[in-house]
DSSP file (Angstrom, degrees, kcal/mol; ACC not computed):
  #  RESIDUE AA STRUCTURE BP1 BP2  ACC     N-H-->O    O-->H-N    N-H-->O    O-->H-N    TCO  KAPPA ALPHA  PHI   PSI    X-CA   Y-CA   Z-CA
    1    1 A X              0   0    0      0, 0.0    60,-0.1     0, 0.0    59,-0.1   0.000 360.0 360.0 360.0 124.0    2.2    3.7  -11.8
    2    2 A X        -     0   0    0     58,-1.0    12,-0.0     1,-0.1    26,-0.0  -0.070 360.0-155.2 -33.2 163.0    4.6    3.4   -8.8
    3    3 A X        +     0   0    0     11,-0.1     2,-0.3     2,-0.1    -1,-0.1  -0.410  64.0 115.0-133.2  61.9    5.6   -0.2   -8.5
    4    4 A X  S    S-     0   0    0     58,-0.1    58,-0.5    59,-0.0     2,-0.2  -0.988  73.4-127.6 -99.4 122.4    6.3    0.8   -4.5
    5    5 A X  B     -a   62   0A   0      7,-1.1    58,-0.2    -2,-0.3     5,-0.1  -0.471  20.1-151.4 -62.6 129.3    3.7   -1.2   -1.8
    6    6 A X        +     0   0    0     56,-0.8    -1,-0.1    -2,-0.2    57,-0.1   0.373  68.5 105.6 -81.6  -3.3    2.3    2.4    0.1
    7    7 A X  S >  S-     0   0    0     55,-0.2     3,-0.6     1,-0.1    39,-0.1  -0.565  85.4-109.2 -83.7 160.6    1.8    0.0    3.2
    8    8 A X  T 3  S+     0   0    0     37,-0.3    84,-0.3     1,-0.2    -1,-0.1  -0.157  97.5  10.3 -76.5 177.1    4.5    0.5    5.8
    9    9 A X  T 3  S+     0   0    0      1,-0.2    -1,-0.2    82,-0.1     4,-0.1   0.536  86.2 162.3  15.4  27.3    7.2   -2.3    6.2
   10   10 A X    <   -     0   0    0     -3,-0.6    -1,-0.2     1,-0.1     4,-0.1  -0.087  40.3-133.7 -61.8 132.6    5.8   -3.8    3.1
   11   11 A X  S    S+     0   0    0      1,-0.2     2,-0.5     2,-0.1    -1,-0.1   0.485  92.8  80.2 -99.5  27.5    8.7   -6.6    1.3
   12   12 A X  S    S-     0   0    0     10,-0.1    -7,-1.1    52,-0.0    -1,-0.2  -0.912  84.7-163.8 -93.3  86.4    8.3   -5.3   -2.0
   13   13 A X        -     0   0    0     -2,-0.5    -8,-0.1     1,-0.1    -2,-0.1   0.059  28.9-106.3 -65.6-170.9   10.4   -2.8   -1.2
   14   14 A X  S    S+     0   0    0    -10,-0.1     2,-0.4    -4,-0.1    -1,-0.1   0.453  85.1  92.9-105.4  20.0   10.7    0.1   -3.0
   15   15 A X  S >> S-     0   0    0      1,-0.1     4,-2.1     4,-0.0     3,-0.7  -0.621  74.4-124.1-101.3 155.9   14.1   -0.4   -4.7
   16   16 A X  H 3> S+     0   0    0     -2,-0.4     4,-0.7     1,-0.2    -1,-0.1   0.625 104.0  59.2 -87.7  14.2   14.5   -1.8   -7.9
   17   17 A X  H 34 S+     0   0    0      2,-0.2     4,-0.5     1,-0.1    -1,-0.2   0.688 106.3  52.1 -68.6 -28.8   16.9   -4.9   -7.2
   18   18 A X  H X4 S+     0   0    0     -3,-0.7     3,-0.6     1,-0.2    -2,-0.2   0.856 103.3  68.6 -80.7 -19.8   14.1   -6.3   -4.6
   19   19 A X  H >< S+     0   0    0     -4,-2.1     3,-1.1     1,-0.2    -1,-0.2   0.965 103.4  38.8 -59.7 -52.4   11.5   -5.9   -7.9
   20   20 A X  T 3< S+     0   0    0     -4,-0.7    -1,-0.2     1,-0.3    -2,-0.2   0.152 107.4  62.9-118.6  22.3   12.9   -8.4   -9.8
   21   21 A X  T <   +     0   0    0     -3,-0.6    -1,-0.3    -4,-0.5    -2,-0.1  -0.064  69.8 154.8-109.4  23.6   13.6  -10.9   -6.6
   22   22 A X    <   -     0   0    0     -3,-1.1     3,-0.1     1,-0.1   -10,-0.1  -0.312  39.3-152.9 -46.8 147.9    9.4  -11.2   -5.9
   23   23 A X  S    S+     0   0    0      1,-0.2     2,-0.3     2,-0.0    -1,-0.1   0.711  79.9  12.8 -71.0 -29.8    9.2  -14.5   -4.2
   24   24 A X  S    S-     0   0    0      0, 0.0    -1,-0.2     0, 0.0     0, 0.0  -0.987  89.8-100.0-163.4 139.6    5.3  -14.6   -5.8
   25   25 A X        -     0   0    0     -2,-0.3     2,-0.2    -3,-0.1    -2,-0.0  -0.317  46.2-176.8 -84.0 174.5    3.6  -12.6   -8.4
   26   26 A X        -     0   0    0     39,-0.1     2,-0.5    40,-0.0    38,-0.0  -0.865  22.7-117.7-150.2 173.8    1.3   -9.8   -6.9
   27   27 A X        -     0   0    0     -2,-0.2    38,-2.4     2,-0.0     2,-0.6  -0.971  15.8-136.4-125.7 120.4   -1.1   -7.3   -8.2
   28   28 A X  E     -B   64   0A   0     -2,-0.5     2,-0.6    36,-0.2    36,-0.2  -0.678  28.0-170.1 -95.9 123.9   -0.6   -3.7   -7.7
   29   29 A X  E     -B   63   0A   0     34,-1.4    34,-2.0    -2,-0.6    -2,-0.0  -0.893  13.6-125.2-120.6 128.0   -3.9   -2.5   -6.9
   30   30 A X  E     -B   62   0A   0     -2,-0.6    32,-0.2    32,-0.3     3,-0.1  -0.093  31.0 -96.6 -42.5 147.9   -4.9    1.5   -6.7
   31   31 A X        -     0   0    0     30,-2.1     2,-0.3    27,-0.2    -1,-0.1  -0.264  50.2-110.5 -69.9 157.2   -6.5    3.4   -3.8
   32   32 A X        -     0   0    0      1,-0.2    -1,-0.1     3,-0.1     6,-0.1  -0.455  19.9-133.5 -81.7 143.9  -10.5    3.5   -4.7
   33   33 A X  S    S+     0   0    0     -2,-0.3    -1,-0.2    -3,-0.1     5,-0.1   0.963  78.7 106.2 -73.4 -42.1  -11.4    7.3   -5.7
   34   34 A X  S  > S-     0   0    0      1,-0.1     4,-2.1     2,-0.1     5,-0.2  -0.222  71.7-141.4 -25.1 128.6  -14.6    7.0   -3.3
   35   35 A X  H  > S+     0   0    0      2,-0.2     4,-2.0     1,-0.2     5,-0.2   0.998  98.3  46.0 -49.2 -72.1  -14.0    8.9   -0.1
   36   36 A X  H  > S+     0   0    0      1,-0.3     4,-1.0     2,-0.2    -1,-0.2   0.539 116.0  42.1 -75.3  -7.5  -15.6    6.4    2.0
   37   37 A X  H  > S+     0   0    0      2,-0.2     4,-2.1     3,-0.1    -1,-0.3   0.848 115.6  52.9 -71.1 -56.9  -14.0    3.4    0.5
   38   38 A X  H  X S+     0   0    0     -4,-2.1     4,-2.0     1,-0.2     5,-0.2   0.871 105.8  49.4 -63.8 -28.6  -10.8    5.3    0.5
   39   39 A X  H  X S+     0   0    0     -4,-2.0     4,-2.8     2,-0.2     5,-0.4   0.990 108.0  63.3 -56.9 -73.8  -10.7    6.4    4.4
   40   40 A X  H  X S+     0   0    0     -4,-1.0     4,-1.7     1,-0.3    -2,-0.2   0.745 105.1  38.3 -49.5 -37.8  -11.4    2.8    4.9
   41   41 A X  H  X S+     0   0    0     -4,-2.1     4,-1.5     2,-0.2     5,-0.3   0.951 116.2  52.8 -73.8 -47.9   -8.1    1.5    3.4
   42   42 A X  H >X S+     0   0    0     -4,-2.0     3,-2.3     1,-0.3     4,-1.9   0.988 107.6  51.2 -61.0 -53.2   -6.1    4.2    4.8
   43   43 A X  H >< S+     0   0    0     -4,-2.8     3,-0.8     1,-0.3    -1,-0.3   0.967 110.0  52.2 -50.5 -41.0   -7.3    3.6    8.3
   44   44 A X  H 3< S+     0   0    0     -4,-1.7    -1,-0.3    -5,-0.4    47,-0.2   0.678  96.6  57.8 -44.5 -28.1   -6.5    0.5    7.9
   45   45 A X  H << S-     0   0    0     -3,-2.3   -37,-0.3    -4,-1.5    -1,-0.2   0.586  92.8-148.7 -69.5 -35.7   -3.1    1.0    6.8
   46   46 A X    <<  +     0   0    0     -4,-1.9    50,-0.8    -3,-0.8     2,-0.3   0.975  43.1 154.4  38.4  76.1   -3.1    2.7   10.2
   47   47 A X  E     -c   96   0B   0     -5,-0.3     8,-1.5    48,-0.2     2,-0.5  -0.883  27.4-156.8-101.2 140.3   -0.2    5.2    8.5
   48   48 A X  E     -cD  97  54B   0     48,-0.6    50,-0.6    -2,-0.3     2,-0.3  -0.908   9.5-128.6-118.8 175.2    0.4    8.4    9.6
   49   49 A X    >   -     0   0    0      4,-2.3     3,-2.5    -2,-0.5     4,-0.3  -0.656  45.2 -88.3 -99.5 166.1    1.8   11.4    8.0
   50   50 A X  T 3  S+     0   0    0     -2,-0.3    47,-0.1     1,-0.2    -1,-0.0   0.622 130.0  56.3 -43.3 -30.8    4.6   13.6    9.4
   51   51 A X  T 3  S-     0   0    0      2,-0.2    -1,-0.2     0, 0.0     3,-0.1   0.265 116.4-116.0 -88.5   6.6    1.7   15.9   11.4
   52   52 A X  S <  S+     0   0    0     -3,-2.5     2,-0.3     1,-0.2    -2,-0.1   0.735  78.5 134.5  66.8   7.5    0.6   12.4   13.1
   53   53 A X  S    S-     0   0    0     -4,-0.3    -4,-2.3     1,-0.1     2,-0.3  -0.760  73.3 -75.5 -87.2 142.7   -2.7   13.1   11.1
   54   54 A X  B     -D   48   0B   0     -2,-0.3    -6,-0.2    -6,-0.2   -11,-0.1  -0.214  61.3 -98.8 -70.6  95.9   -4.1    9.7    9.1
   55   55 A X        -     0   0    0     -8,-1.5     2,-0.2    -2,-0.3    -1,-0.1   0.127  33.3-149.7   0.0 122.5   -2.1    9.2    6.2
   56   56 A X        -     0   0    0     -3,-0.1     2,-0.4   -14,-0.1   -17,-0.0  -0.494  17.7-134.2 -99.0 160.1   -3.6   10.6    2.5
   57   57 A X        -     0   0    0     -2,-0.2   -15,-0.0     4,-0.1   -51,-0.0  -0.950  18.2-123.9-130.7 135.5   -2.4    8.6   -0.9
   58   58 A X        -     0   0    0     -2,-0.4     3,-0.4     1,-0.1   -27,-0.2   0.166  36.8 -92.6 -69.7 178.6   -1.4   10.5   -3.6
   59   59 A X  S    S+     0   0    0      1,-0.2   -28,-0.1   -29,-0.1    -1,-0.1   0.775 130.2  43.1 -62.1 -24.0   -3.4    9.8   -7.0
   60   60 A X  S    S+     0   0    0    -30,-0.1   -58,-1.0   -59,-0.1    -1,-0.2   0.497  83.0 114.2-110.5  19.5   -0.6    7.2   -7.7
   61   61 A X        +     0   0    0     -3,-0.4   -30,-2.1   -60,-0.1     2,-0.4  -0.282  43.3 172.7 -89.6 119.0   -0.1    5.4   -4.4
   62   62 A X  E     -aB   5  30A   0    -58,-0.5   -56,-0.8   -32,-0.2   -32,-0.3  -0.987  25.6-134.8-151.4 152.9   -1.2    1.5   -4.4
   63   63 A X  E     - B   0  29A   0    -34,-2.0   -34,-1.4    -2,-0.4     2,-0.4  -0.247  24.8-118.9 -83.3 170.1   -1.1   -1.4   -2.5
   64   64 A X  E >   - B   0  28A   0    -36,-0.2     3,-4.6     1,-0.1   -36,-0.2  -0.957  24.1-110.1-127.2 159.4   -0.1   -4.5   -3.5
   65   65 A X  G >  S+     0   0    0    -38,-2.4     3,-1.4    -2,-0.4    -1,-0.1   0.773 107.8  71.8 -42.6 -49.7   -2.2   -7.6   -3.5
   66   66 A X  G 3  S+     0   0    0      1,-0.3    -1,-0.3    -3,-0.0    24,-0.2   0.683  89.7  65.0 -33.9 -28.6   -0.3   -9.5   -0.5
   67   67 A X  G <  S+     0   0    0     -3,-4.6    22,-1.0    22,-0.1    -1,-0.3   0.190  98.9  76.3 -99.1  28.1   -2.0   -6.8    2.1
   68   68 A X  S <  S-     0   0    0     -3,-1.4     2,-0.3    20,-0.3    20,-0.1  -0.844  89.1-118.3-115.7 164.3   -5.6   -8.6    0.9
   69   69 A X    >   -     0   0    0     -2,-0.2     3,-2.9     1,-0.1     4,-0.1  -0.838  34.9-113.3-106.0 153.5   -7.0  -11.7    1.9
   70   70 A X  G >  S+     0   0    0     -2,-0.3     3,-0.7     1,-0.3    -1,-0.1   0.769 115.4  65.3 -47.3 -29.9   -7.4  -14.2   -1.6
   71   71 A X  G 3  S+     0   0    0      1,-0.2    -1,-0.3     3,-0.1    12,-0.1   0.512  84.8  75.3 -81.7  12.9  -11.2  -14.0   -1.2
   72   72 A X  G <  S+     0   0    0     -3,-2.9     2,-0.5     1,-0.1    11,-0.2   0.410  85.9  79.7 -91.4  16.1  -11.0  -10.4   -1.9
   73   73 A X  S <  S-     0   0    0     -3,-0.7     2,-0.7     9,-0.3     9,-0.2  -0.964  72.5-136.8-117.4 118.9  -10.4  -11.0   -5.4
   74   74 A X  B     +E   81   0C   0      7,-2.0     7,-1.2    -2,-0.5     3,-0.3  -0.641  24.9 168.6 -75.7 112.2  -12.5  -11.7   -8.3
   75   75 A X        +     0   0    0     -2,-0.7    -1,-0.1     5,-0.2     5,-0.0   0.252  50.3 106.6-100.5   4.4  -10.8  -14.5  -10.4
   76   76 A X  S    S+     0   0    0      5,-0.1    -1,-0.2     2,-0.1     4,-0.1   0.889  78.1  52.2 -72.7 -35.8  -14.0  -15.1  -12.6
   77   77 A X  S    S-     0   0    0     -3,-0.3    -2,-0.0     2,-0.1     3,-0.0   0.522  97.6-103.7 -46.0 179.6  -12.2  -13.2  -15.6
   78   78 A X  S    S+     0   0    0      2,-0.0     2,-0.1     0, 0.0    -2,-0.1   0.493 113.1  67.0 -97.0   0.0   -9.1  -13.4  -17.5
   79   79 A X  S    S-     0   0    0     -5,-0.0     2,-0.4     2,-0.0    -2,-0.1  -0.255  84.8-133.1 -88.8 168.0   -8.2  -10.1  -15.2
   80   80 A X        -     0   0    0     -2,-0.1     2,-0.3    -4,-0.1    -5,-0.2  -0.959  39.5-173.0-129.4 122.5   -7.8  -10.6  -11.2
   81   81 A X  B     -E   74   0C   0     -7,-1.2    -7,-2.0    -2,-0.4     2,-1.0  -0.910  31.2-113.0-116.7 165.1   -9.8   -7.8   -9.7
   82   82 A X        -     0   0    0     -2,-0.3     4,-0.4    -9,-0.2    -9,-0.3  -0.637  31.7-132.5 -84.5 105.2  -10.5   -6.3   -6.6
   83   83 A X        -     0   0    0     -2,-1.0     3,-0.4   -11,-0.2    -1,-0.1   0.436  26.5-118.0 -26.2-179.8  -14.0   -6.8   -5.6
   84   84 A X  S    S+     0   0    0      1,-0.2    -1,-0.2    -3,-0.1    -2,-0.0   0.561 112.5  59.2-116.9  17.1  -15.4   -3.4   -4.4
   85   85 A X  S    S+     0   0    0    -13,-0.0    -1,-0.2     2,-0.0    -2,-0.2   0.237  81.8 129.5-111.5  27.2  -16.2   -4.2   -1.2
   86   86 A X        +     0   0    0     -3,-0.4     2,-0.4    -4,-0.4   -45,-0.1  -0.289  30.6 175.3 -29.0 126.6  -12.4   -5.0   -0.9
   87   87 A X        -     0   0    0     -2,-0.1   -46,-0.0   -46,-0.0   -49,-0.0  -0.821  44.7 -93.3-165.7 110.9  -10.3   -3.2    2.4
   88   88 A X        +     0   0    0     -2,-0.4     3,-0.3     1,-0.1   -20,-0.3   0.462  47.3 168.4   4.6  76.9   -6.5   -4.0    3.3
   89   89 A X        +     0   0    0    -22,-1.0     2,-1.5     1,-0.2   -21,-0.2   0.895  66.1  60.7 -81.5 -66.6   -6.4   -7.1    6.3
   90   90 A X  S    S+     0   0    0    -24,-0.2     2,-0.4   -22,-0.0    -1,-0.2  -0.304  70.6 127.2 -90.3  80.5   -2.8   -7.8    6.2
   91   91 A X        -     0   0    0     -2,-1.5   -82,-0.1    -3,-0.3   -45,-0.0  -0.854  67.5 -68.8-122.9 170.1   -0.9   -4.9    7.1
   92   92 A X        -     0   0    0     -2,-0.4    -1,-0.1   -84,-0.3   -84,-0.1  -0.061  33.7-138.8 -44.8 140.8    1.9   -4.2    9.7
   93   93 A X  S    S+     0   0    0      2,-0.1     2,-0.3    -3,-0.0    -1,-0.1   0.797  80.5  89.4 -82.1 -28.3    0.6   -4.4   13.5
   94   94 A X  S    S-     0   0    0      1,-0.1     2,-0.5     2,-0.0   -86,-0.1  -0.584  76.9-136.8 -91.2 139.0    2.9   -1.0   14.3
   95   95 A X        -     0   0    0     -2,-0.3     2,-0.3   -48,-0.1   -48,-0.2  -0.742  36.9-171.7 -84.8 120.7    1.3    2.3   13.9
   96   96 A X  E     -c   47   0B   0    -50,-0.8   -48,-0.6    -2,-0.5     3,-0.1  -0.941  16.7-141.9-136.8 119.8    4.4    4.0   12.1
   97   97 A X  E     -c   48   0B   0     -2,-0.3     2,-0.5     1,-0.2   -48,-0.2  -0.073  39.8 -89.1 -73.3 152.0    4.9    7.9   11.2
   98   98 A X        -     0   0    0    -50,-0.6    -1,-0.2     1,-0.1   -46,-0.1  -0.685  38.8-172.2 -45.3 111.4    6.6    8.8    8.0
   99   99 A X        +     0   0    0     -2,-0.5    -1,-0.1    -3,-0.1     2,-0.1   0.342  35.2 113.6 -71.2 -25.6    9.6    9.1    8.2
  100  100 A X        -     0   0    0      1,-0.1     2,-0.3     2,-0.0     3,-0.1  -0.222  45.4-149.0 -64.9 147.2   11.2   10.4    5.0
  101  101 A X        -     0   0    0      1,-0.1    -1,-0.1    -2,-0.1     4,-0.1  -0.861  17.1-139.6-115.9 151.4   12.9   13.7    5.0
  102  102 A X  S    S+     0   0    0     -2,-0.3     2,-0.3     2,-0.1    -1,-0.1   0.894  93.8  71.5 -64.8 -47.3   13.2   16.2    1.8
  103  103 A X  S    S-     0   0    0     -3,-0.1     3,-0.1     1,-0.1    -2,-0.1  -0.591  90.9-120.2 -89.7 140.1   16.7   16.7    3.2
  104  104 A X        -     0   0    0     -2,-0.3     2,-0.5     1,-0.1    -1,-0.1  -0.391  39.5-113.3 -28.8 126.8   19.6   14.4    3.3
  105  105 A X        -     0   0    0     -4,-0.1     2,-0.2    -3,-0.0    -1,-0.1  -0.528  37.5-125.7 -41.9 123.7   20.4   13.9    6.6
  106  106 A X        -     0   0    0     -2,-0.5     2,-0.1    -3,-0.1    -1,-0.0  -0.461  10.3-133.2 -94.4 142.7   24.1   15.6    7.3
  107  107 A X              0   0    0     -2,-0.2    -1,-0.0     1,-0.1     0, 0.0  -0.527 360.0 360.0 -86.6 178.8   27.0   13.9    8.8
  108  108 A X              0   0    0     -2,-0.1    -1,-0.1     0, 0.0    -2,-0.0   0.163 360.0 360.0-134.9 360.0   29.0   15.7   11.7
């Protein structure tokens, strides 16, 4: 499983000095395999991909708990789950493309 947040401007970044500074533990929680549950988080996410078309998450693409609100969790266990009518509230307000390139940029 990544330990990278799929939300944009997320502050568990994806490197692994900034892993082992969490301020608070979190839960890294996978996208639901339902279509309509899974559409819901992504819109939410309000991500796009590189064609400006609504972001997809790969099979190993997860969120982390911080982009839920606390009652979206079941605590009843010895586990923390996500309920299943769970869907993303806290995520960055700016709609922001992907960015990433295959290629190194080159200097000149």
């Amino acid at each position: 499983m990544p330990s990278s947040c799929a939300a944009i401007n997320c502050s568990l970044e994806r490197s692994a000095d900034t892993l082992n500074e969490r301020p608070e533990p979190y839960v890294r929680c996978r996208f639901p395999k339902e279509p309509a549950r899974r559409l819901r988080w992504c819109a939410a996410l309000r991500r796009q991909s590189r064609d400006r078309q609504l972001w997809a998450p790969t099979k190993n693409s997860v969120l982390c708990s911080r982009h839920f609100a606390p009652d979206m969790f079941d605590r009843t266990g010895q586990t923390v789950r996500l309920r299943d009518d769970a869907v993303p509230t806290f995520v960055s307000s700016a709609s922001v493309s992907e960015t990433r390139s295959c290629t190194p940029p080159r200097c000149t």
